[in-house]
TORTORGU-596263 format. One line per 4 residues: their letters; for each residue z, y, x of N, C-alpha, C, O, CB. Coordinates in nm, 3 decimals. Glycine has a CB too. Example, Ala and Ser with C-alpha at 12.3 -4.5 7.8 and 13.67 -1.06 7.14 Angstrom:
<tortis>
as> 0.780/-0.569/1.319/0.780/-0.450/1.230/0.780/-0.330/1.320/0.846/-0.332/1.424/0.905/-0.447/1.131 | 0.708/-0.225/1.285/0.714/-0.106/1.367/0.787/0.003/1.290/0.804/0.114/1.341/0.572/-0.060/1.408 $
</tortis>
This chain:
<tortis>
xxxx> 7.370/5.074/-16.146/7.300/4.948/-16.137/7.300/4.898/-15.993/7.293/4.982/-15.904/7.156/4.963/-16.189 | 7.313/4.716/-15.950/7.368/4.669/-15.845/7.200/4.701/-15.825/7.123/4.727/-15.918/7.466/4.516/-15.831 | 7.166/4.693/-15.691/7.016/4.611/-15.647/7.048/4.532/-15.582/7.073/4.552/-15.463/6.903/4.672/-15.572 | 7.057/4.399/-15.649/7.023/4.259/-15.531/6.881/4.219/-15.486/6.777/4.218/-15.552/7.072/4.112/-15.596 $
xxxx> 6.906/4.181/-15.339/6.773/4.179/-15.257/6.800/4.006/-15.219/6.910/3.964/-15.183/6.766/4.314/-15.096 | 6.717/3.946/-15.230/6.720/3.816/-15.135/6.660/3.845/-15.059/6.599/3.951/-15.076/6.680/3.691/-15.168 | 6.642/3.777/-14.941/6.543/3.797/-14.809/6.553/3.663/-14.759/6.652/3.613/-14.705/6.589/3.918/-14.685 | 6.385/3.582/-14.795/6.383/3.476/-14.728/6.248/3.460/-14.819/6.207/3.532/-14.910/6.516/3.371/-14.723 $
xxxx> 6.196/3.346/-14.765/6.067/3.287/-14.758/6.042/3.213/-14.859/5.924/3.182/-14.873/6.043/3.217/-14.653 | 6.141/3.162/-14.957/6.129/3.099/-15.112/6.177/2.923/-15.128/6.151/2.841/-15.216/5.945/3.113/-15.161 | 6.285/2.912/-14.956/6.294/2.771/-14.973/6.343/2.743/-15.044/6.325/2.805/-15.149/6.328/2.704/-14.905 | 6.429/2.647/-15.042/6.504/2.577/-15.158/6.619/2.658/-15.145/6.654/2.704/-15.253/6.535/2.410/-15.150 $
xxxx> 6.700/2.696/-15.035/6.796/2.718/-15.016/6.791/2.876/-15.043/6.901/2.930/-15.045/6.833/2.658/-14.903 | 6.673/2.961/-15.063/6.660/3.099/-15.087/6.678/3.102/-15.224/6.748/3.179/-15.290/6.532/3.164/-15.040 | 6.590/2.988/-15.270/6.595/3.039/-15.468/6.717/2.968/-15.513/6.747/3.022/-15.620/6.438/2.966/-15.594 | 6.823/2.853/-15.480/6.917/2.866/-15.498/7.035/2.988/-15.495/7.117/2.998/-15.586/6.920/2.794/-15.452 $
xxxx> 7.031/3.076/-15.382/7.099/3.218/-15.350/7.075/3.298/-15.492/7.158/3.325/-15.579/7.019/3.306/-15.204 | 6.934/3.327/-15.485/6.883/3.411/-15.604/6.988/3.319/-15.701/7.109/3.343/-15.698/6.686/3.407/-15.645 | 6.930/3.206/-15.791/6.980/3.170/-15.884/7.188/3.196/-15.898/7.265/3.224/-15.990/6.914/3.028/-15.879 | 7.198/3.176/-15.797/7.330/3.235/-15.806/7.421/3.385/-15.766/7.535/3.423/-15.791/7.378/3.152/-15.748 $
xxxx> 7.293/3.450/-15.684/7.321/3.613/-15.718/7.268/3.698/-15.843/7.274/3.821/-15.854/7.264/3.692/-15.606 | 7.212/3.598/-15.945/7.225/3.592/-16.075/7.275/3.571/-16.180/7.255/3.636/-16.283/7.194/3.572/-16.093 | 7.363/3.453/-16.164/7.463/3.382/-16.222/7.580/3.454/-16.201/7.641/3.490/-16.301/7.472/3.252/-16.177 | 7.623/3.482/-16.096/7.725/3.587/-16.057/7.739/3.733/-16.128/7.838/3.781/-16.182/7.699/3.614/-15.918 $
xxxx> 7.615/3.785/-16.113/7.585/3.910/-16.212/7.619/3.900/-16.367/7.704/3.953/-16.439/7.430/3.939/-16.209 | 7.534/3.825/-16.384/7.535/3.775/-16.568/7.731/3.723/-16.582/7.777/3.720/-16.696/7.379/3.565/-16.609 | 7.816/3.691/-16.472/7.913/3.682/-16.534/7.997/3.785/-16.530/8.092/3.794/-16.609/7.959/3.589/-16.509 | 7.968/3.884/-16.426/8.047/4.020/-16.399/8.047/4.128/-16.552/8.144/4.185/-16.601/7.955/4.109/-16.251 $
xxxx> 7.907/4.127/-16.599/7.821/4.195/-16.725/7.774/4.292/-16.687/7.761/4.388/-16.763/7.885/4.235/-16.848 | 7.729/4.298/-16.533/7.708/4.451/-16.466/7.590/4.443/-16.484/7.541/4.341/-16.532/7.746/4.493/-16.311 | 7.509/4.561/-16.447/7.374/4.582/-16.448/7.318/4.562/-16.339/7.369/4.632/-16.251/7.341/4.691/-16.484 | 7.225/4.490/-16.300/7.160/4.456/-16.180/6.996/4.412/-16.186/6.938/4.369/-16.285/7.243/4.343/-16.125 $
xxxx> 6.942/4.433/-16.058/6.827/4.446/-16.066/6.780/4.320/-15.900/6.821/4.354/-15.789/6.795/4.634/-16.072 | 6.709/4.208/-15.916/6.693/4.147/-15.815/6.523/4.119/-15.760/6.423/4.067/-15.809/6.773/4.031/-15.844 | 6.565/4.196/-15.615/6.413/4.233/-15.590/6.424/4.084/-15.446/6.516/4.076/-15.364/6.374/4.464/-15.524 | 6.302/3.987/-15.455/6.286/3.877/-15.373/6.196/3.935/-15.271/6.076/3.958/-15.285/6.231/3.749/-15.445 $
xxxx> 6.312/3.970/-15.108/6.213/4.013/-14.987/6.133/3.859/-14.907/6.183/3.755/-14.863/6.331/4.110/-14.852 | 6.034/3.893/-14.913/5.973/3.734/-14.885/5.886/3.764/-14.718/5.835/3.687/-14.637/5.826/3.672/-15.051 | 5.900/3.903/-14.721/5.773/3.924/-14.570/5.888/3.961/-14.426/5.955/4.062/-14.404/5.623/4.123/-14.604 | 5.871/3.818/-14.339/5.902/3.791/-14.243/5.931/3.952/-14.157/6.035/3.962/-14.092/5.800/3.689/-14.200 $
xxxx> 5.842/4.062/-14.163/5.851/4.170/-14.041/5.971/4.249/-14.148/6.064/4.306/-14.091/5.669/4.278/-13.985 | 5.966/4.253/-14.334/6.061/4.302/-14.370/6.215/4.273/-14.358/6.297/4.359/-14.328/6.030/4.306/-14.458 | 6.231/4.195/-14.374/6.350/4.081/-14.338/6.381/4.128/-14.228/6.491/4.183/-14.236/6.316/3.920/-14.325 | 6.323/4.135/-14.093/6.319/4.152/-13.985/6.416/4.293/-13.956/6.523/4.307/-13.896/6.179/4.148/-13.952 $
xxxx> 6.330/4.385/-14.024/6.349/4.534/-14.015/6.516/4.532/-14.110/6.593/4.628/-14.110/6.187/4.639/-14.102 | 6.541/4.412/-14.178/6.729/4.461/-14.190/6.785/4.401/-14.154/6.881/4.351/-14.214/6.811/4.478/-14.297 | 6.735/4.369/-13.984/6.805/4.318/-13.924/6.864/4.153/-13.947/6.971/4.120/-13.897/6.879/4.408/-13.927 | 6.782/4.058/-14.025/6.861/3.942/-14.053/6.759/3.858/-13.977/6.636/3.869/-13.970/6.896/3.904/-14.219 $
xxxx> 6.842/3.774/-13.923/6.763/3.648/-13.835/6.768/3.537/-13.907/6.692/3.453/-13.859/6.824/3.605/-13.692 | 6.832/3.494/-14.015/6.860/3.363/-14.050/6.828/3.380/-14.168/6.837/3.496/-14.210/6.987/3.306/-14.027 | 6.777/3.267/-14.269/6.782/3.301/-14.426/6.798/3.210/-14.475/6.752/3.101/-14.440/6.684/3.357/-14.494 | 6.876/3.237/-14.581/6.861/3.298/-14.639/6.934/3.403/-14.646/7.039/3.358/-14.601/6.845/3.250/-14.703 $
xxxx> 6.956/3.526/-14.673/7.028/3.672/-14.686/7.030/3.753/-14.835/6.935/3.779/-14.908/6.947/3.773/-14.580 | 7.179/3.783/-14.855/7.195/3.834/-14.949/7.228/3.964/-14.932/7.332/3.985/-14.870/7.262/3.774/-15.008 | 7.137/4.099/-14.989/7.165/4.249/-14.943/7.235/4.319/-15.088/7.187/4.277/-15.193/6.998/4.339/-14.888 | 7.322/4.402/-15.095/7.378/4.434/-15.209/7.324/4.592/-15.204/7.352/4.627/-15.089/7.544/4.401/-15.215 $
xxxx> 7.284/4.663/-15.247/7.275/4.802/-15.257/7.255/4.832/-15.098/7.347/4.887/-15.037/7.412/4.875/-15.334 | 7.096/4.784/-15.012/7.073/4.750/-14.896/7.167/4.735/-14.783/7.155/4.773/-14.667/6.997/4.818/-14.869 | 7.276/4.663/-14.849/7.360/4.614/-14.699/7.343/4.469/-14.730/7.348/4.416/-14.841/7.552/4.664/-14.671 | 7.319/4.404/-14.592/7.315/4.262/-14.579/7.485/4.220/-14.547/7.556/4.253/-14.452/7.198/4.216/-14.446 $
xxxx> 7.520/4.125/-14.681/7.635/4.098/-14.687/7.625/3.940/-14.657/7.740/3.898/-14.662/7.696/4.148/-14.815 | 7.529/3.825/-14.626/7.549/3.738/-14.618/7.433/3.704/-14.581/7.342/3.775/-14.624/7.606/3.697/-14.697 | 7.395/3.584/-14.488/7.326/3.561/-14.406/7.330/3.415/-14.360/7.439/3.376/-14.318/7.348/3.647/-14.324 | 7.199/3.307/-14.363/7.225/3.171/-14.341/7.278/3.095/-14.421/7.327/2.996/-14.367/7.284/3.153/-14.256 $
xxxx> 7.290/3.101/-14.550/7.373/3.002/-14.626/7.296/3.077/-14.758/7.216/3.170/-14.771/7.570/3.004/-14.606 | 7.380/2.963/-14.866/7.328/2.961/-15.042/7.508/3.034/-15.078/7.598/2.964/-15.124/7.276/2.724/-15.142 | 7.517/3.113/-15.060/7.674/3.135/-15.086/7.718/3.101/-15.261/7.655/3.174/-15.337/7.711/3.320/-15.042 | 7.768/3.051/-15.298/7.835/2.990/-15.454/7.856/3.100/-15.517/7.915/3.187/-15.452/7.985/2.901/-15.458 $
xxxx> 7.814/3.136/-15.673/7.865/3.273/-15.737/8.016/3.328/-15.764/8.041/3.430/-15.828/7.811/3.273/-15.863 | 8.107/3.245/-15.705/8.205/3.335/-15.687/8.240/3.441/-15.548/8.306/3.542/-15.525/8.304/3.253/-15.711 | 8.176/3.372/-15.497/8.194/3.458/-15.343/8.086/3.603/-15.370/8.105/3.717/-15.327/8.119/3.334/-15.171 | 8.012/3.572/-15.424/7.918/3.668/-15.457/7.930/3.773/-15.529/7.871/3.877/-15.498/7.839/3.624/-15.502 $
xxxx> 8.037/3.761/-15.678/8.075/3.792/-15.748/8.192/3.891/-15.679/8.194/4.013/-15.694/8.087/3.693/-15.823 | 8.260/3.835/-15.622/8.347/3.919/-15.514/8.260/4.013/-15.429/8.264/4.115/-15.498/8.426/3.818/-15.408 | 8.201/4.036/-15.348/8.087/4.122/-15.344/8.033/4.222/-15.423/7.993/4.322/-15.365/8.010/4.063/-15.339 | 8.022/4.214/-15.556/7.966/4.289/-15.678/8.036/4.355/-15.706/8.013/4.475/-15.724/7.932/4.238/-15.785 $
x> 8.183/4.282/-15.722/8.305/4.370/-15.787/8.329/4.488/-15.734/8.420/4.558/-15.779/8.434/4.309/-15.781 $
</tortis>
């Protein structure tokens, strides 16, 4: 099972990410689990300055942007 993490504060541009490190999942058929990091000192502690951030099995693979579910999907694979 993947663990996707968002890390960001719930803007627009964070729950777009989610919605599409979901969409991405649901098209792979993998098993995944998406936990929303929302506390500023956590975020902090993996190292990401910008958000929104996408962490795959706790590595931060993307950072500052809504990345589109194919790029994401590539990631998963």
């Amino acid at each position: 099972m993947k663990k996707i993490q968002i890390l960001g504060t719930g803007c627009p541009k964070c729950r777009k990410l989610a919605e599409n490190a979901e969409a991405a999942a649901k098209e792979l058929g993998i098993e995944y689990e998406i936990e929303k990091v929302t506390q500023l000192n956590d975020i902090m502690q993996m190292g990401v300055m910008m958000t929104p951030a996408l962490a795959i099995d706790g590595e931060v693979k993307i950072t500052g942007k809504a990345a589109p579910p194919d790029d994401i999907k590539a990631m998963l694979a």
